[in-house]
KOLMI-603277 format. One record per residue (C-alpha): x, y, z. Coordinates in steps of 0.25 Angstrom, whole numbers, plus 5000, padded with zeros to 4 digits. Last residue first. Layout:
XYZ...
This chain:
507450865092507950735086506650715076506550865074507950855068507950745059508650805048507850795038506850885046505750875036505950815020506850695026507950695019508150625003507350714994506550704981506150824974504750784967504350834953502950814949502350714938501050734936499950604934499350634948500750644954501950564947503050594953504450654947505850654953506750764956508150734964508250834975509050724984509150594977508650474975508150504959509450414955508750294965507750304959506350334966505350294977504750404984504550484997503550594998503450765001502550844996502950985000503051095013503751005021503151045034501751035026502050885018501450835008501350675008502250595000502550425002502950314992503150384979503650304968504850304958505250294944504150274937504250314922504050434916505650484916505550464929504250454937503850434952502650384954501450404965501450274975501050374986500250484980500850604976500550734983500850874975500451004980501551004991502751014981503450874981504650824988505250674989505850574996506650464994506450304991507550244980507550174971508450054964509450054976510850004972511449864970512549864983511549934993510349844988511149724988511849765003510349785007509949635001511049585008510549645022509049635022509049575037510349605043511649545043513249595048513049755048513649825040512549845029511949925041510649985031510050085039510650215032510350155019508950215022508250295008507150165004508150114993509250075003508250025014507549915004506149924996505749824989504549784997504049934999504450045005503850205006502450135011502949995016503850065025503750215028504850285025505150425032505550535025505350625036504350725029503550585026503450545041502850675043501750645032501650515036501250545051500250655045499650525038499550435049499050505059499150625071498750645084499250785089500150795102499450905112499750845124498550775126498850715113500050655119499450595132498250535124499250445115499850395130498550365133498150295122499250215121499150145136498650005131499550005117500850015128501950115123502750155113503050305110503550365099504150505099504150625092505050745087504550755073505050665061503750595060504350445062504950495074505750435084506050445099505350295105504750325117504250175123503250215132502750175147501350275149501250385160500950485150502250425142503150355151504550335145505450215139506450265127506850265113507650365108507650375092507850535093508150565108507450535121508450585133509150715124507950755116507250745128506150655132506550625148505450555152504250595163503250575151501950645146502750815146503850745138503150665128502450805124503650895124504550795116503450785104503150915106504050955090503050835085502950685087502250585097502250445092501350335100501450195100500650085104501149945109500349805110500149795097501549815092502249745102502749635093503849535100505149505097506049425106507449405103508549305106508949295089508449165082509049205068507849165060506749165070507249315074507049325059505749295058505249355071505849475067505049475053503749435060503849565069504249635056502949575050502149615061502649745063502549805049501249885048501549995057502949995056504149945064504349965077505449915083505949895100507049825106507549755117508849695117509949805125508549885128507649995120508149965106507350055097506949995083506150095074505450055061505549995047504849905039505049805028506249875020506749785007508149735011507849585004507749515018506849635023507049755028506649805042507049955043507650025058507550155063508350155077507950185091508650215104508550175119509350065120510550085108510450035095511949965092511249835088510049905078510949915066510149935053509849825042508749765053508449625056509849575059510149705070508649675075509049535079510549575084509849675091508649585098509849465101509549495117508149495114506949585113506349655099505149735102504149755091503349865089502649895075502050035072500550025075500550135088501150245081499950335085500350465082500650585090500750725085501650865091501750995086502351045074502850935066501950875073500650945072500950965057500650835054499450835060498850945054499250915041498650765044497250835049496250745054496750645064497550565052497950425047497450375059497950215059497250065058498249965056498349865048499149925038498950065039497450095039496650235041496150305053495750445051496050495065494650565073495450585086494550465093494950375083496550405084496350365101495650245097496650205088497750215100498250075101498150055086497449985078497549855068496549815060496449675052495249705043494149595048493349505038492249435045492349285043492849185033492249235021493049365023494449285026494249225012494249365006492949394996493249424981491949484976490649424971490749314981490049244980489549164967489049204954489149094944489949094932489349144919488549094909489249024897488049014886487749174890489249184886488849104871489648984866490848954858491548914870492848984868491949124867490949084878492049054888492749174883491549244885491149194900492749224902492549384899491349394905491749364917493049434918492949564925492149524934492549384937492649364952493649494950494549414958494749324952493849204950493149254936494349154927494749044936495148964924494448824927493448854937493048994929493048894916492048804924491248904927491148984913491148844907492048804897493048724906493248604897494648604895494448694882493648794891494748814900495948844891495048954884494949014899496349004900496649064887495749184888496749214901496249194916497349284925496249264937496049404939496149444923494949344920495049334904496649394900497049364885498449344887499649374878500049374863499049374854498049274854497049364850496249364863494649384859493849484865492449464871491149514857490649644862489449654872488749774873488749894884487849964891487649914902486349864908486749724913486049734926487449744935487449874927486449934936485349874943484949734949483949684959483949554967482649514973482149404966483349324959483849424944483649384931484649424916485849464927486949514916488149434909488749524899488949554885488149664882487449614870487549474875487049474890487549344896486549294908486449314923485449274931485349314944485449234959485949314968487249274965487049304950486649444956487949444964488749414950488049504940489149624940488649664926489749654915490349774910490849804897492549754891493049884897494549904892495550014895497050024889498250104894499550134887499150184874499350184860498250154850498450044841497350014831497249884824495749864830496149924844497449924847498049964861499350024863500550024873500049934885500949934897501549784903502849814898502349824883500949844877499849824867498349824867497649744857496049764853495449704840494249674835493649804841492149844840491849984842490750034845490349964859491749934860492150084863493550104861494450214865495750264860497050354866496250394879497350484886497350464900497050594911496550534920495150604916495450534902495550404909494150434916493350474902493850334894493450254906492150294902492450184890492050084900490650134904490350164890490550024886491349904879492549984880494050004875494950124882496250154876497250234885
């Protein structure tokens, strides 16, 4: 890096980028050194070496100060005055109304000393003034010969100092290009005047009171009174933990946990039509479900890329139920509604999100619990893996969906929002353990299970993401289908897979996946995981890296680390705790 200064504050800089471990090629103090020339040089959109004064120094980062200016604005509000300070450069408050004090560096007591503003050479490109409002020096010099060579009516004519920044980081700059194509002095040229606000304020604030949308649960009371660390997910307002996430996570693969599932999405499709409808909108069949059962099912968009997935159980010859995730309910609701006014299908489609809670129960007691609080028959053999059924749950009607997000023996169960708490009261009662968001993505994780929006994005489509398997390019027409058989036909460009790390090495979500020192890749998920005994994760990567015990590097805290990537589940591949 080379670092160029006007101050000791700026140059500090100098002390944190070694600490990060970059190398400082050259620095210049401006206070000493006076440079009639400085150039920086670059291709692709990455600078390649700086030249200060005819000498070029390789580097690929440069970082400039040009001083400090006095954040004066609310004391010209209240009434200062503010004049130009030459020998430093700046505008500071010269007299202050009766009753305002001022101290620090808003005083003007810095030390620093003006240098003379930079010049663009001409040279090829664009000499940037306000960076917010993408005002060049030729703007601003196209201003003044029109007429426009006040501060004010410059700002007017250019918008320079109406970004954003509300002009701090380029007031200076245009008050002494103004003075400069004036011929005229900056204390000559004032500043603009100070006016609320000092920083951008929403319109919807200066209209009333500004409320953060918040969406809660049935059972929120419930995760309070246990001490859950709530956080936000969405709109929603969720317990990340009840204390211990090791702890809880273990208490269901050993034991049994129940987790409020109440934000996922409901929406109950109803008509004669409702299979054909939900046959067009899904790439998988949905026709030859039969009552009673439930099938994973993935949303994609006209161009194939994945919107949002869930569970579809068809619980009469045209009745059925989908959930989709927790975020997504109105926008697939509104996707439905689109299309059903498209192809005017005999269906009815109503959201029931709000007005149900859901409650899932998982762990190795799963079965023994639900069975000793309802009269049904929940054996293996009557309630099976992706079952869905009607029972009485502590005396309350649910819908007992067999599925498990967590890949332990568990159940969901949908009932009435009004009656939740009771039903959530009868499980801990019976031993189950409480537990959030974040021991929830753990065990989600061990199953390699996609969450959309975090392990997808908007050019993610179902061929890439790991899940042929659902595509039925067979069938007559679906929603996404020619731009599925393009993908299938062309070829999948990456790839989303899993991956093992040992236990001491956690990288970030979003960390980099490098080949050949370049980025090849991105991890979208990893947590460490106890039962698996390693750091375990999903990832983005080339299609040629897609494969089982293939070696690829990610970048952790500037390290590269060897990861093993893996296609199956990392526990219970074979699905065998979820069928037990």
């Amino acid at each position: 890096a080379v670092v160029v200064a006007t101050d000791a504050r700026g140059l500090e800089i100098t002390e944190q980028l070694e600490r990060a471990g970059v190398e400082i090629a050259a620095t210049a103090d401006l206070r000493a050194t006076k440079l009639a020339r400085l150039a920086a040089s670059g291709r692709h959109g990455r600078v390649t070496s700086v030249e200060l004064d005819g000498r070029s120094i390789d580097c690929d980062l440069l970082v400039m100060s040009g001083g400090r200016q006095p954040a004066y604005s609310l004391l010209a509000q209240a009434g200062a005055r503010v004049e130009y300070e030459p020998r430093q450069g700046i505008f500071v408050p010269t007299s202050l109304p009766a009753g305002v004090e001022v101290v620090g560096s808003a005083t003007g007591d810095l030390d620093q000393t003006a240098r003379h503003p930079a010049s663009f050479d001409g040279a090829r490109g664009k000499s940037f003034v306000c960076v917010c409002e993408d005002v060049t020096v030729k703007d601003v010099k196209r201003a003044v010969a029109e007429g426009f060579d006040s501060i004010e009516l410059a700002k007017r004519y250019t918008t320079v100092t109406m970004g954003p920044c509300q002009g701090k980081l380029c007031h200076v700059a245009a008050i002494r290009l103004l003075a400069r194509e004036t011929e005229t002095h900056e204390s000559a040229i004032g500043t603009t005047t100070a006016r609320p606000p000092w920083e951008p304020v929403e319109l919807g604030l200066l209209a009333g009171r500004h409320y953060e949308a918040t969406k809660r649960s049935p059972l929120h009371a419930r995760h309070e009174q246990a001490g859950a660390r709530v956080m936000w997910t969405g709109a929603w307002r969720r317990p990340y933990a009840y204390g211990d996430p090791a702890a809880e996570v273990r208490a269901v693969h050993e034991h049994l946990g129940v987790i409020d599932v109440s934000t996922l999405g409901k929406i109950v499709v109803e008509g004669t039509d409702a299979a054909v409808f939900l046959e067009r909108l899904y790439p998988n069949r949905f026709a030859d479900l039969r009552v009673g059962r439930i099938r994973y099912g993935v949303l994609t968009s006209d161009g194939g890329r994945i919107m949002d997935d869930g569970t579809v159980a068809r619980l009469g010859d045209g009745l059925f139920y989908v959930t989709t995730t927790s975020t997504g309910s109105e926008a697939v609701c509104e996707w439905f509604e689109w299309w059903n006014a498209v192809w005017g299908h005999d269906v009815e489609i109503v959201n029931v999100t709000g007005a149900l809670a859901a409650i899932n129960v998982a762990g190795p007691q799963a079965r023994a619990a639900l069975a000793r609080l309802t009269d049904a028959d929940v054996s293996n053999e009557q309630l099976k893996y992706l079952d869905a059924k009607e029972i009485r749950v502590a005396g309350v009607p649910c819908l007992a969906l067999r599925i498990g997000f967590v890949g332990e023996l568990g159940y969901e169960l949908h009932c009435a929002a009004s009656v939740a708490e009771h039903v959530w009261d009868a499980f801990v009662a019976a031993g189950a353990l409480p537990f959030g968001l974040e021991p929830q993505r753990v065990l989600r994780l061990e199953k390699a299970h996609v969450i959309v929006g975090q392990d997808t994005d908007s050019e993610s489509n179902l061929l890439s993401a790991g899940m042929p398997w659902i595509v039925k390019h067979e069938k007559e027409d679906f929603v996404g289908k020619w731009a599925a058989k393009h993908v299938a036909e062309r070829g999948v460009r990456e790839r989303l897979v899993g991956f093992t790390l040992p236990s001491t090495v956690l990288p970030v979500e979003g960390a980099q996946i490098v080949r050949d020192g370049r980025i090849a890749g991105r991890v979208t998920s990893a947590r460490v995981s106890e039962r698996v005994g390693r750091t375990i994760g999903l990832a983005w990567v080339e299609p040629d890296r897609a494969s089982e015990g293939t070696t690829i590097d990610i970048r952790v805290d500037g390290t590269l680390h060897q990861a093993s990537v893996t296609l199956a589940p990392f526990h219970d591949p074979e699905g065998t705790l979820l069928r037990s």
